[in-house]
C-alpha positions in Angstrom: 91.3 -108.5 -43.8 91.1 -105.0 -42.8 91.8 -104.0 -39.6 91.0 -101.6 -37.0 93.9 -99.2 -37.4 94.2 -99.5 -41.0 90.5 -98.5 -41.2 91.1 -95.6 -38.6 93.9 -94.3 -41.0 91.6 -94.6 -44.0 88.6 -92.8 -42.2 91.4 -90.0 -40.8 94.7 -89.9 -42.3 94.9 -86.0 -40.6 95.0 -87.9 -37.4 97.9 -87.4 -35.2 100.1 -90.7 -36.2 103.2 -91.5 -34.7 105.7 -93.7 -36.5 104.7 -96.8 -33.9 101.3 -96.6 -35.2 103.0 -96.8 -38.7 104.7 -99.9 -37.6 101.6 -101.5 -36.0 99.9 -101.8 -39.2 102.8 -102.6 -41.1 103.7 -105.8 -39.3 99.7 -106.6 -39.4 98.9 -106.6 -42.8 102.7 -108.4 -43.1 104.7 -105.5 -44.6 108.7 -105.4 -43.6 109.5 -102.8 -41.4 112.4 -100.9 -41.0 113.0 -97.7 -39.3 115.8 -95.3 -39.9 119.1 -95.8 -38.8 120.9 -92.4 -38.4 117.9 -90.9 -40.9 114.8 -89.6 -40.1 112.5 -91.5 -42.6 111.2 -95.4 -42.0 110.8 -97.3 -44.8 108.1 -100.6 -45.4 108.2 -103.2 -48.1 105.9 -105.9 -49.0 107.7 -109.3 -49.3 106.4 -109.9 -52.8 107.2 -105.9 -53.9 109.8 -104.5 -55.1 109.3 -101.0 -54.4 109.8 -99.7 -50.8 108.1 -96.7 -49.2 109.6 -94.0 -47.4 107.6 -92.1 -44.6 109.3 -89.1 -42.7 108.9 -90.5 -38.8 108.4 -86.8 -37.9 105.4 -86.3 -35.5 102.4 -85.5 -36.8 103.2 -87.6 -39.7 101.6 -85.4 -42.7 97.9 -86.9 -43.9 99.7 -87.7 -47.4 102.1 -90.5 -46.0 99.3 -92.1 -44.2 97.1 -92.0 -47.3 100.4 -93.6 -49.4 100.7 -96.2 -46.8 96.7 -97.3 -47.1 96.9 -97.4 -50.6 99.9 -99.5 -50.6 98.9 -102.1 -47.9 95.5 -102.2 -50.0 97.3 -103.0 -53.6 99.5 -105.7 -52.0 102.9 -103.5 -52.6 102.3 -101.3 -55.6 102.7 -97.5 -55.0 100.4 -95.5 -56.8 
């Protein structure tokens, strides 16, 4: 169930990501997205998680974010 821009992200989390792209994958692999409202962080949840992560929507978002965000989408919710 891997898609194309998760993959991408995987193979190149130096890439230069915006926050949309962020979004995009969220709402693919069925994460809950919500950016920040008067903050400059976005923040995704997996409906059966309880932990939520927090990415800094500044552009380029920094390699270690996007890495955090694969893992997480890959382990179903669980931060590592």
């Amino acid at each position: 169930m891997t898609s194309d821009l998760l993959a991408r992200m995987r193979r190149n989390p130096a890439g230069d990501w915006t926050i949309g792209g962020v979004e995009a994958v969220c709402r693919e692999h069925g994460l809950l997205f919500r950016p920040g409202r008067g903050t400059s962080h976005a923040h995704a949840k997996h409906p059966s998680s309880r932990e939520i992560l927090t990415i800094p929507a500044h552009r380029p978002i920094k390699p270690v974010y996007i890495r955090k965000l694969v893992r997480y989408i890959e382990s179903g919710g669980t931060p590592r």
